[in-house]
Every structure is written in structure tokens, then in C-alpha cells.
C-alpha positions as CSV (number, residue, x, y, z in Angstrom):
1,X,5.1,-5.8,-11.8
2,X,8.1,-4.3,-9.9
3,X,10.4,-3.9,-12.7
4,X,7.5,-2.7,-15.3
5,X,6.7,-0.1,-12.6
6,X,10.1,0.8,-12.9
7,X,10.5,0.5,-16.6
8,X,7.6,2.7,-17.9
9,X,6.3,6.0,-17.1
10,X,6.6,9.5,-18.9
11,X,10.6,8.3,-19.6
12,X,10.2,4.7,-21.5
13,X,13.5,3.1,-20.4
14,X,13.9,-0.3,-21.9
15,X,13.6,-3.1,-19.4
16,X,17.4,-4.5,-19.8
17,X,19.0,-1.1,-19.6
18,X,16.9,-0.8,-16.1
19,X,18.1,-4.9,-15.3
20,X,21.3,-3.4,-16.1
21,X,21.2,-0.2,-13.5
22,X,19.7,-2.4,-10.5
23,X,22.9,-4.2,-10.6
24,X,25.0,-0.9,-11.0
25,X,26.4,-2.3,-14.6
26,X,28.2,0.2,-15.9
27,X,27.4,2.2,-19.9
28,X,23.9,3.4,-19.3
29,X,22.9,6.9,-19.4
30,X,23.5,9.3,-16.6
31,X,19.9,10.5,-17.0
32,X,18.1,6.8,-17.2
33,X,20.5,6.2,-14.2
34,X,19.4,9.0,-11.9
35,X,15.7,8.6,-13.0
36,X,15.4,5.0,-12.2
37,X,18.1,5.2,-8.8
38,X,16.4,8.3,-7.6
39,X,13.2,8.4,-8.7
40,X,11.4,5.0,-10.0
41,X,12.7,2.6,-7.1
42,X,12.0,4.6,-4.4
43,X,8.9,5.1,-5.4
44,X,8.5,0.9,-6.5
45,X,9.9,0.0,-2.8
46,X,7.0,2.6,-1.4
47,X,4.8,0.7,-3.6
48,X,5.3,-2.8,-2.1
49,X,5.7,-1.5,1.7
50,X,2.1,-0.1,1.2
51,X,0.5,-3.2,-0.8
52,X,1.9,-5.3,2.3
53,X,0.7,-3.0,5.0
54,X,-2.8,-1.9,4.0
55,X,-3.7,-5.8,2.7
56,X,-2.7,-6.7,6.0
57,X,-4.1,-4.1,8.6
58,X,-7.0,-5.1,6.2
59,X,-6.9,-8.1,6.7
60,X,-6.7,-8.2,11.4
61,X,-9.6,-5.2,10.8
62,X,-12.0,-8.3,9.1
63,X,-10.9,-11.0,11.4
64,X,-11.3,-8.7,14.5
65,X,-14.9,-8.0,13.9
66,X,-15.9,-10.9,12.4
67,X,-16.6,-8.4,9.2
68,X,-16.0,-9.1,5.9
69,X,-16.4,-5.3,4.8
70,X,-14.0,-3.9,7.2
71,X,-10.9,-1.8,7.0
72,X,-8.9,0.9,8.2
73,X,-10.9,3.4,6.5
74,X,-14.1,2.2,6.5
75,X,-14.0,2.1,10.4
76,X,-12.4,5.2,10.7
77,X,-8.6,4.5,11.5
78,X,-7.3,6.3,8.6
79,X,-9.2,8.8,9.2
80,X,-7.8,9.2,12.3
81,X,-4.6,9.0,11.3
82,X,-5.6,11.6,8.7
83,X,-6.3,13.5,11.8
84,X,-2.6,13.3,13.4
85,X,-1.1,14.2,10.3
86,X,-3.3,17.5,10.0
87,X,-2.6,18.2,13.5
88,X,1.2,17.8,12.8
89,X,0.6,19.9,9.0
90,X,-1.9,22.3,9.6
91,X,-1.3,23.2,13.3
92,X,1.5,25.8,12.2
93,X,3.8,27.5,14.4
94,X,4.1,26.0,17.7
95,X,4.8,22.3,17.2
96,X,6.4,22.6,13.7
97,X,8.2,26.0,13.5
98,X,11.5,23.7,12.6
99,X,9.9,21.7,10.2
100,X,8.4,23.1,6.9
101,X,6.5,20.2,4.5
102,X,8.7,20.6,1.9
103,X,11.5,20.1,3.8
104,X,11.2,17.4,6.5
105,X,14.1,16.1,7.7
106,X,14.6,12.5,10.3
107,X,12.6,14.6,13.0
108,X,10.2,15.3,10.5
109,X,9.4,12.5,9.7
110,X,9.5,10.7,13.0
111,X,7.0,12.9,14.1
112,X,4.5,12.9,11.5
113,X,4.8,8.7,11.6
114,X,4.1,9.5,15.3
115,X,1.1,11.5,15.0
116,X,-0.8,9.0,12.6
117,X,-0.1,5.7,14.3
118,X,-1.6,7.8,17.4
119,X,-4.3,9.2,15.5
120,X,-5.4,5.4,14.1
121,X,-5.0,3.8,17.3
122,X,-7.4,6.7,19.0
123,X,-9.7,6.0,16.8
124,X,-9.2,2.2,16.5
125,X,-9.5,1.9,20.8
126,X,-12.4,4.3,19.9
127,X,-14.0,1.6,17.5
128,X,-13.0,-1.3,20.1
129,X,-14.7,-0.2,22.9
130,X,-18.0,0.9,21.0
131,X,-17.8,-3.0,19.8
132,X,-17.7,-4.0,23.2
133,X,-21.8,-2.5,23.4
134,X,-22.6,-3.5,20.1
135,X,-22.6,-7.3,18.9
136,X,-23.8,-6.9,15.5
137,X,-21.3,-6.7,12.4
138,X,-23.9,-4.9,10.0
139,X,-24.6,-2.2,13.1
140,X,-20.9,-2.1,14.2
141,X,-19.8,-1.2,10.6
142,X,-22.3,1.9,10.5
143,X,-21.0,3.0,13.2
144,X,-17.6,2.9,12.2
145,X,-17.9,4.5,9.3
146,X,-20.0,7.4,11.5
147,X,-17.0,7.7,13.6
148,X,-14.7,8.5,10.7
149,X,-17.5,11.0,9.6
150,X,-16.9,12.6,12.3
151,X,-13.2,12.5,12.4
152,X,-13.2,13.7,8.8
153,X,-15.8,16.6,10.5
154,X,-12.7,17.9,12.9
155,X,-10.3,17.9,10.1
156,X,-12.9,20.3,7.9
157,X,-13.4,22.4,10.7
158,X,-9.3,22.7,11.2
159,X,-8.8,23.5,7.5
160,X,-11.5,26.2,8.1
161,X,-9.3,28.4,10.5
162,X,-6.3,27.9,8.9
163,X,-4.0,29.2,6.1
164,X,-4.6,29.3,2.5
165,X,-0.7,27.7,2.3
166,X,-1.2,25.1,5.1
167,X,-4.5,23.8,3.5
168,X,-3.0,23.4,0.2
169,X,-0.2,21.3,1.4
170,X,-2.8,19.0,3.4
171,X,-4.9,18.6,0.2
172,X,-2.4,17.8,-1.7
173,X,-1.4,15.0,0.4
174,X,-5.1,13.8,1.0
175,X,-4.8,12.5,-2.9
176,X,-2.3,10.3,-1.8
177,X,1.2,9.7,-3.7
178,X,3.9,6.9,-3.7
179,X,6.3,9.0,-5.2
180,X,7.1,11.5,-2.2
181,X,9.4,9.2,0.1
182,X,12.7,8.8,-0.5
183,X,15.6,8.6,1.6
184,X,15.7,8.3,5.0
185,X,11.7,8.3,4.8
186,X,11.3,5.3,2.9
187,X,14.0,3.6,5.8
188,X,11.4,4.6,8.5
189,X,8.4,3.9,6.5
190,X,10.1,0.2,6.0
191,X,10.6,-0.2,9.7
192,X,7.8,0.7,11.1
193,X,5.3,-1.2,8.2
194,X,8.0,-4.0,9.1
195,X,7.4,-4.2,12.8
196,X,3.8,-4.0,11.8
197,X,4.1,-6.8,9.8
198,X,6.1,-9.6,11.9
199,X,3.5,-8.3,15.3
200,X,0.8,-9.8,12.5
201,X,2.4,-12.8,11.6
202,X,3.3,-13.7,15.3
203,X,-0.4,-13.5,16.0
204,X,-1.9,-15.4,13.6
205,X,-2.5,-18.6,15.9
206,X,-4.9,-15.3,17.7
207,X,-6.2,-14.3,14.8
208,X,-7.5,-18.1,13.4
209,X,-9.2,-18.2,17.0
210,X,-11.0,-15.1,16.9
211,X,-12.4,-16.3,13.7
212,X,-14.8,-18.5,15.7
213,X,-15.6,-15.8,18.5
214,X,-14.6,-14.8,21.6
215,X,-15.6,-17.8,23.6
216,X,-13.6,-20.3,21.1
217,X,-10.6,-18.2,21.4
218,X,-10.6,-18.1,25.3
219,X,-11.2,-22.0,25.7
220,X,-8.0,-22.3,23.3
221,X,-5.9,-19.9,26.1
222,X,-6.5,-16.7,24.3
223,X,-6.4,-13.5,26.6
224,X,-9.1,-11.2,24.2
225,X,-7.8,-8.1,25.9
226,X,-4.1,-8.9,24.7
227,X,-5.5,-10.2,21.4
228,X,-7.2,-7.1,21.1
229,X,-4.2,-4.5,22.1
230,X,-1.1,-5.8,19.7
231,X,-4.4,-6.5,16.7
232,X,-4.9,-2.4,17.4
233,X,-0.8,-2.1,17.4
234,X,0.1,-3.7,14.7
235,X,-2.7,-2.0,12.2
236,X,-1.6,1.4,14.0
237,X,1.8,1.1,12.9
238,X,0.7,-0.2,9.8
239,X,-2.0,1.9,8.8
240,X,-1.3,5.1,10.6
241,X,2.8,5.2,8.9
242,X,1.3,4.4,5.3
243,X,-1.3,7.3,5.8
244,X,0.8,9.8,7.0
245,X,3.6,9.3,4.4
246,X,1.6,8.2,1.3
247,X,-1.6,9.4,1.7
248,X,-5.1,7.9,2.5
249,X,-5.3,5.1,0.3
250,X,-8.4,3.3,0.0
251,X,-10.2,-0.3,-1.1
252,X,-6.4,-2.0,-1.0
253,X,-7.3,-3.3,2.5
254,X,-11.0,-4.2,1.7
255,X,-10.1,-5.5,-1.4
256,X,-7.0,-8.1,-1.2
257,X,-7.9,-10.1,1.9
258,X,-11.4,-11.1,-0.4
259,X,-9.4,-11.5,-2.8
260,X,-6.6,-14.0,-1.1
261,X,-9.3,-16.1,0.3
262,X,-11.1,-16.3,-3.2
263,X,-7.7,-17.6,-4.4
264,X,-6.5,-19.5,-1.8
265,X,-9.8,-21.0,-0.1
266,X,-8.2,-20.8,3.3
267,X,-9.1,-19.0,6.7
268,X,-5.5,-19.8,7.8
269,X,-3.9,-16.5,8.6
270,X,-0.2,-18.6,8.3
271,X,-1.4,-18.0,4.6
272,X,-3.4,-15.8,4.3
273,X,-1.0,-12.6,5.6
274,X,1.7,-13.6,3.1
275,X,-0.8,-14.0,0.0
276,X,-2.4,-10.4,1.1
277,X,1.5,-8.8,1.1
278,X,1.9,-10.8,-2.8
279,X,-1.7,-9.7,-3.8
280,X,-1.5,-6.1,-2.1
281,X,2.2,-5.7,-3.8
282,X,1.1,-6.3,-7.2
283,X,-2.3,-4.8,-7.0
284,X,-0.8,-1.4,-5.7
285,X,1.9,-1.6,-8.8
286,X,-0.8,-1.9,-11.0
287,X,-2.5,0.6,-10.0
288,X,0.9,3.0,-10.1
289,X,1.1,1.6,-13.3
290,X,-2.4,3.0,-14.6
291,X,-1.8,6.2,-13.0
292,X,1.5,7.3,-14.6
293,X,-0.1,6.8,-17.9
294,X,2.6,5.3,-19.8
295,X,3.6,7.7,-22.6
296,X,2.0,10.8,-20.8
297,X,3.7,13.8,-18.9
298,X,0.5,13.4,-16.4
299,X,0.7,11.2,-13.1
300,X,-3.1,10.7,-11.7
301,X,-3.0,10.4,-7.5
302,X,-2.8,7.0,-6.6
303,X,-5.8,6.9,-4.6
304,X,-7.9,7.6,-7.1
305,X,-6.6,4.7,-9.3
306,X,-7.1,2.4,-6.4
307,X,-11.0,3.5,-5.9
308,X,-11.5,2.5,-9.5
309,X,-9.5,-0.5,-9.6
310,X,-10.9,-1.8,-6.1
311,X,-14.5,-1.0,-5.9
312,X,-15.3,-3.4,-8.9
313,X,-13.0,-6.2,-7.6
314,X,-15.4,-6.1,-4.1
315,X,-18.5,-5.7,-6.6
316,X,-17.2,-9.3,-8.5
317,X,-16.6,-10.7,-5.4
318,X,-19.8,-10.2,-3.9
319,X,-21.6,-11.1,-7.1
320,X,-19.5,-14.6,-7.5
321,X,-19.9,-15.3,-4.2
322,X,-23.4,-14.0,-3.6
323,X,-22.0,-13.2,-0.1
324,X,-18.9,-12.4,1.6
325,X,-17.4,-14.5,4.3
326,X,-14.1,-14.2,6.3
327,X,-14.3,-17.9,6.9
328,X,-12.7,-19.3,3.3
């Protein structure tokens, strides 16, 4: 799936000449060369930091509350980190007078990776402490999807009162693209998904306990509380750096981990987090795939490709399983 992303797309470069430029053989074209070096693996690399990052925040998000229809947007942390970026891209003059959008440099982009990790784990400690009150998953959802209503509210009302330029740049990066990070970007994007990713995989003994509830978990030495803070770091960093350099993306993170258990028929996070980062990957590239309609000089916003391509995967699910479970 990685190479064919890189292989097709409005410029069909044959699959050996692009084999041939990823090991910097010489004799290909200069035009084939800068397309695929400067262009196509960037935005390939992009593609499989997001696959692993939203499967996975997807993934802690279900396990967490015990909900089988939970992710980061659904209850509200993308939105949130939405929020942080259009604080950062629509709040004009005094905190980004240095920085225009179209020309973000290593501050730039440090601080817009900033603002949505701090807008998703607002809205995630938000989410937590609500759950704290509220025992059931069904209510718990509604009212995680409520709190990103209203998240999504204060973003309107922003775009409202500001300028006709501003709002245009925001909207445009509300449709979500894998194509815009390249450079020093895609080094930070890959360090903080990264960091995201190992706090995940060193708490999956955690993870497997809260499966069974909050009293199991404590009588096998779990601290909730801890459990609880590096669960809401680690999908932070994970969701809130995707969303504020791709985009909201949705149905990857409510989609895969279904999706990994169906294949796998395992509750074992030890497998399950690396099966959601395959599954996520290749999903993601499909969907980039679909997008760029092969043959066409029009791109379609990857979020919209991954609404179509996820929504019926959860429908299947649902309908082979005839419910959903977290349990395998």
C-alpha cells in the first residue's frame, strides 16, 4: 500500500522507476525524482504516522470507558484540539504576528502541535472527570459527543468575528490533508506521534486491567488516577499533533481497533496496539489512494474519504457481530 500510494496519483510513475528512486539509483527523470522525493513520500510517511496514531488513541479511548463506540472525536478530543489550532490560526495578531499559515517555520509548528495536544487533553480531563459522575457507557457517550458540540459551538462563534482570510485558512484545514507536512514538520509530527505511541505500548499491562473495571485493575496494583493521566497523555500527543497538522480525521480511530479485534480475536493490547498501527497504516493509504483519483488532476480531502470508507466498516461490524464488544 506504501509504495502504490507513492506510485499513482495524477503523475502515473511506474512502480520500478519509484523502487529505483527510494534507493537513490541513478537514470530516472528529474521530474519523477522531485515528485516522488518531495512530494509522494512525505506525504506516504504522513500517511502511516496518522494510521498508527488515530487507530491507537482509538483504541486507549475504548478501553478507558469500557466503550466500544469511542474515540477521539466522538468524545470531543479532536474537537478540542480543533479548538487550539483555531486559537493558534484564527486568533491573528498578538500570538502569531511572526508566523503567517503559509509559512510556518520550527516555531510554527511547535506551537500549533502545542495548542492541539492542550486543546485534546482540556477536553479529554473534561470528559474524565464527567465519567467520574456518570457510570453508564451509552450515557457517557452522549455526553461526549455534547461536549464536542459545544466545543465545535466556540469554534463557530470565533470564525464569526474574525477575517474573511483567517476563516478561509481554518476551513481549508478542517477538510483534512496528508499532503501539507513536509520537512521539518513531518520530523516533529513523527516525534511526538512516536512518544505517543511507546507511552501506549508501555501501558498495555494498564490497559488489559481496566478492561475488567476499576476494581480488577486496583486488586492487580493499578493506581486508576496514574492509569488515567499518561491514557489522557498519550492520546493528547497522539490525537491533538495529528489534528493540528493533518486535519480532523474521522472513523480511523472507531474503525480499526473493531476491526483488529475481529481479526485477531484478542483483548490483549501487547497485540492489539501493533495490529491497530498495521490496520490504521494501510487503511489510511487506501483511503489516500481513493482520494487522489488515479488518472485525475483532482485530490478529494482525506477526511471525507475516510467517512465513506469507515462508516460502513462499523455498519459490517455491528451487523456480523450483532454487537460490539471491546472484550475480543
Amino acid at each position: 500500500m506504501f509504495f502504490l500510494d507513492i506510485a499513482l496519483g495524477p503523475v502515473r510513475i511506474p512502480l520500478k522507476s519509484v523502487v529505483r528512486i527510494i534507493l537513490s539509483l541513478p537514470g530516472e527523470d528529474n521530474t519523477w525524482h522531485y515528485i516522488v522525493s518531495q512530494i509522494r513520500i512525505p506525504k506516504a510517511c504522513t500517511a502511516v504516522i496518522a494510521g498508527c496514531g488515530l487507530s491507537v488513541s482509538g483504541l486507549q479511548m475504548q478501553t478507558l470507558f469500557r466503550n466500544p463506540l469511542a474515540e477521539p472525536s466522538v468524545l470531543g478530543v479532536t474537537a478540542g484540539a480543533s479548538l487550539g489550532v483555531a486559537a493558534i490560526m484564527l486568533g491573528g495578531g498578538s500570538i502569531v504576528t511572526l508566523y503567517t499559515i503559509r509559512e510556518l517555520g520550527i516555531s510554527g509548528s511547535w506551537l500549533i502541535t502545542l495548542a492541539g495536544c492542550l486543546g485534546a487533553a482540556g477536553v479529554m480531563l473534561l470528559v474524565i472527570m464527567i465519567s467520574r459522575k456518570v457510570r453508564d457507557n451509552i450515557m457517557m457517550l452522549i455526553i461526549g459527543v455534547m461536549v464536542s458540540t459545544a466545543t465545535l459551538s466556540i469554534i463557530s462563534i470565533w470564525q464569526y468575528f474574525s477575517d474573511a482570510e483567517l476563516i478561509k485558512d481554518y476551513l481549508l484545514w478542517t477538510f483534512g490533508s496528508l499532503g501539507g507536512v513536509t520537512g521539518t514538520q513531518l520530523y516533529i509530527l513523527g516525534g511526538v506521534t512516536l512518544t505517543g505511541l511507546i507511552l501506549s505500548f508501555l501501558s498495555s499491562k494498564m490497559l488489559d486491567a481496566l478492561l475488567l473495571g476499576d476494581n480488577y485493575a486496583q486488586s492487580m496494583g493499578v493506581t486508576i488516577h496514574r492509569a488515567r493521566v499518561i491514557i489522557i497523555c498519550s492520546t493528547s500527543l497522539l490525537a491533538g499533533s495529528i489534528t493540528a497538522f493533518c486535519g480532523p480525521i474521522g472513523f480511523i480511530g472507531i474503525a480499526v481497533p473493531q476491526i483488529a479485534r475481529s481479526v485477531f480475536s484478542t483483548s490483549s493490547h501487547r497485540i492489539l496496539i501493533p495490529a491497530c498501527c498495521l490496520i490504521g497504516t494501510a487503511l489510511i493509504l487506501l483511503c489516500d489512494l481513493i482520494g487522489q483519483l488515479p488518472g485525475s488532476q483532482t485530490a478529494l480531502p482525506i477526511n471525507i474519504i475516510t467517512a465513506l470508507v469507515g462508516a460502513p466498516m462499523v455498519i459490517w461490524i455491528i451487523l456480523s457481530k450483532n454487537k460490539l464488544s471491546i472484550y475480543g
